[in-house]
C-alpha positions, 0 to 999 in steps of 0.5 A: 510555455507549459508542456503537457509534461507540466501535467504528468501528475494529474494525468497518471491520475485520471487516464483511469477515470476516462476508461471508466467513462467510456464503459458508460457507453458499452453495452451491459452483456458486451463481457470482452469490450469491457475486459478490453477497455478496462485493461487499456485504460490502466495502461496510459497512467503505467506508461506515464509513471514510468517517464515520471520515474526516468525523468525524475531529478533525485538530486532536488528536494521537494515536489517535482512536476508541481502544479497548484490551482485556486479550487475555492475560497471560504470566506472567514468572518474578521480573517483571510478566507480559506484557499482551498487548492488543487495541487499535484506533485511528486517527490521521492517519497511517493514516487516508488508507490505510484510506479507501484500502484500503476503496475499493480493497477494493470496486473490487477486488471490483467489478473481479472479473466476469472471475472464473469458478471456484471463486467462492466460495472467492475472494471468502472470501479477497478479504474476509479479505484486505481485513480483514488490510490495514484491521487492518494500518492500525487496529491500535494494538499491535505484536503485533496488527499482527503478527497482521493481517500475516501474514493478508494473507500468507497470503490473498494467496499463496492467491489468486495461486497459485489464481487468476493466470496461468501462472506463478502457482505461481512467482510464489506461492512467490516472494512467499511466501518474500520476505514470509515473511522479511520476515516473520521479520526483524519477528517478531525486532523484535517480540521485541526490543522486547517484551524491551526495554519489556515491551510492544508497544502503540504508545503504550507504546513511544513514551514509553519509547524517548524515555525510553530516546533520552535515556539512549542514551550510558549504555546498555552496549555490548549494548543498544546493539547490540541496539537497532541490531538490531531498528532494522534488522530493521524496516527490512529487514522493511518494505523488502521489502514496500515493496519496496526494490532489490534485494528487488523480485524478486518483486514483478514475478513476482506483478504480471505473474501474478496475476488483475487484481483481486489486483494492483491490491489488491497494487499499491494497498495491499499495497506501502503498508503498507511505507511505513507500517510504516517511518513508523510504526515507523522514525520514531515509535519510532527518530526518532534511528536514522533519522536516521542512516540517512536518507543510505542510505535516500535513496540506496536511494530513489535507485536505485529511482526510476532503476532502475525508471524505466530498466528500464520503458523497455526493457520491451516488455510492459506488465505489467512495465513498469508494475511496474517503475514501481511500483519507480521510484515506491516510491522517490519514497516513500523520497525523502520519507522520507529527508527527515524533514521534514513536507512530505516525509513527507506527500509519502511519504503522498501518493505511497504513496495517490495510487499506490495509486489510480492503479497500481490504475487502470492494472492494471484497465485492462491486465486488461480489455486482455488479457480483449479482446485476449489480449495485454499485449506493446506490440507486439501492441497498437496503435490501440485508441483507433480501436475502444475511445475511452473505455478508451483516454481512461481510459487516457490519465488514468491514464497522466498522472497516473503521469507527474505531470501537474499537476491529477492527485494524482501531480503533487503527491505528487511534488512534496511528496516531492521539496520536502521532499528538496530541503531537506536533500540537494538533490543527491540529489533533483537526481539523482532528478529525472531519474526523472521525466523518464524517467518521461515517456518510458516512459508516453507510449510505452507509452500511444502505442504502444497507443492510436494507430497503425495498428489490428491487423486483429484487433482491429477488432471489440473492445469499449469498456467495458462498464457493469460494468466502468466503476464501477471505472473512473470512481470512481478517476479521479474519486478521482485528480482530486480529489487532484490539484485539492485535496489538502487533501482528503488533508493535513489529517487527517495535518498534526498527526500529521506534526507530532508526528512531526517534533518528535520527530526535532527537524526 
């Protein structure tokens, strides 16, 4: 008999999209039943992830709560038809970012009190967007996959071009034109593969590909190249989302631009679903191609960690330097997974959560700045822990915990990503090391720069944080803390997905 638990999956996925719903039905200028509606309606999928996360069994391999249903068939002429199925599951490797995406999802709607016009409609696309991110992480067929991405596109670009700052409609248009090509490259992969196996449900093509690996020699020249081609295309396509140097242009327009709740959902889990995309599909499906290109992807780990890591020291806005941390701290995921080892993969994961929580947590915080003092450049800012104590204390956790402070859930992402590296390419990792040094640099003067000094005379008169505001707040703290003083919380459900993983690159 099939219990509603049978149906976890599908449910933390579309709860949202019924709130959405339901906003049909409210009035336009009803401002406080749409906040209301649209806070409740994240809850029910939060509430779910977390029995998913409770009942969880590590200790089995594969998708767990798996249901797969015939959607449609295409018939092929002289062949099999093509089936096309919805197919939902969890495993170890998406279940951390979908508990990520729930909470995330719902401080983003708590965190939304600033938004005043046209409510209804942005709280609709913020729930269709939290459906398109947990459909990225639940579903278990390519073509679904494809689906739910493009809704997270579509969704995102709406609201930073309806609700973000001055530059929103460039920064719109930029994002949409990377992510749409990115886009693009994963239709051709998608198509590649479905002519290739015939099918795009995960299990299907994972032991078909370990089929194919084992016959790769015999292949024609052709498939080969073909293969290669698609290999390639899911690089590209997920390296722009990640992003990787030099696709981060645009990544930098839409955090500087969008409305605070936005950025922390694209800071927090939108960039995510690069590294999962590269782990699920670049390691479990092409263990061998990657392999071969774990050299390149570590170099380009490399530049990002430097990169970032340089530029967000000479930035003298805070928005753009945390962004540019966010492309420094991309490559620290990379490091982890050039490794293709298990303690560097679930260094990948660790870095991709733990930065979710705490980019999520700082671009709250620099929202609320700019709502007191209508600025975010370091040197307007200054002396804010004399008026405002508990924001500026707040502030200086997530700070540390962006700098890999011991005890914080950034220390041992690092750390992991870096170990498993180590391993393998040890002068790589050295190199990358001194990421984190400036890392140190760039945190501490951005937090010191705005929290201590003389006092702006016209800020004597701000306000620390309000009650409303400091749910959000407190709740990713805690989250960060917990991490970071017991990352078993974290690593066991992944451990044997890892090891599945490892096993089939032969590491």
């Amino acid at each position: 008999m099939t219990s509603w638990v049978d149906w976890l999956p599908t449910l933390v996925t579309f709860f949202p999209l019924l709130g959405a719903v339901i906003l049909l039905f409210f009035p336009r200028d009803l401002v406080k039943g749409h906040r209301f509606v649209g806070i409740l309606s994240t809850i029910p999928s939060l509430i779910l992830a977390i029995v998913m996360y409770q009942r969880f069994d590590p200790a089995l391999n594969g998708m767990q709560w798996f249901k797969s249903v015939t959607w449609f068939r295409i018939p092929i002429f002289g062949g099999m038809p093509w089936e096309f199925h919805y197919s939902m599951g969890v495993d170890g490797l998406s279940l951390p970012l979908v508990v990520l995406t729930c909470i995330v999802s719902t401080l983003a709607a708590v965190a939304s009190l600033y938004i005043k016009q046209r409510t209804k409609a942005y709280y609709a696309l913020l729930l269709i967007l939290q459906t398109g991110m947990a459909g990225v992480f639940l579903a278990a067929n390519l073509f679904l996959f494809f689906i739910f991405f493009e809704v997270t596109l579509i969704a995102t670009f709406f609201l930073i071009g309806g609700w973000g700052y001055l530059g929103k409609e460039k920064a719109a248009n930029h994002f949409l034109l990377y992510t749409g090509l990115g886009s693009g490259f994963l239709l051709f992969a998608m198509v590649g593969l479905l002519l290739f196996f015939g099918s795009l449900d995960y299990s299907v093509l994972q032991e078909r590909m370990a089929q194919l690996a084992t016959q790769m020699a015999l292949l024609p020249p052709q498939a080969q190249t073909m293969l290669w081609l698609i290999f390639i295309s899911l690089l590209i396509a997920f390296g722009i989302k990640l992003p990787i140097f030099p696709f981060h242009s645009w990544m930098l327009r839409v955090h500087v631009e969008a409305p605070t709740p936005v950025v922390m959902i694209h800071s927090g889990i939108l960039l995510k679903m690069g590294a999962y995309g590269l782990i699920r599909f670049g390691v479990g499906l092409f263990p061998g191609f990657m392999k071969e290109a774990a050299a390149v992807l570590s170099i380009l780990g490399l530049v990002n960690i430097l990169y970032g890591a340089i530029l967000a020291f000479v930035e003298r806005e805070l928005k753009r330097v945390l962004a540019f941390s966010s492309i420094s701290h991309m490559g620290i995921v990379l490091f982890g997974l050039a490794s293709l080892n298990e303690i560097g993969l679930q260094g990948a994961i660790f870095q991709a959560v733990s930065h979710g929580l705490i980019s999520a947590l700082l671009f709250f915080l620099v929202g609320s700045l700019y709502h007191r003092t209508k600025t975010t450049l370091l040197d307007d800012l200054g002396g804010l822990a004399k008026t405002m104590p508990v924001l500026s204390g707040i502030l200086m956790v997530g700070a540390l915990a962006l700098l890999g402070l011991p005890g914080l859930s950034g220390f041992i992402s690092e750390f992991f990503a870096f170990l498993g590296l180590f391993k393998v390419r040890p002068i790589v990792a050295s190199v990358g090391a001194l990421g984190l040094i400036l890392a140190a640099v760039y945190v501490l003067r951005f937090l010191l720069q705005t929290t201590f000094g003389p006092l702006k005379e016209r800020y004597l008169n701000s306000l620390d944080i309000q009650a409303k505001e400091s749910v959000p707040m407190f709740v990713l703290v805690g989250l960060i803390v917990l991490i970071g003083i017991y990352p078993a919380a974290l690593g066991e459900p992944m451990h044997h997905t890892l090891q599945y993983l490892v096993a089939k690159i032969g590491g």
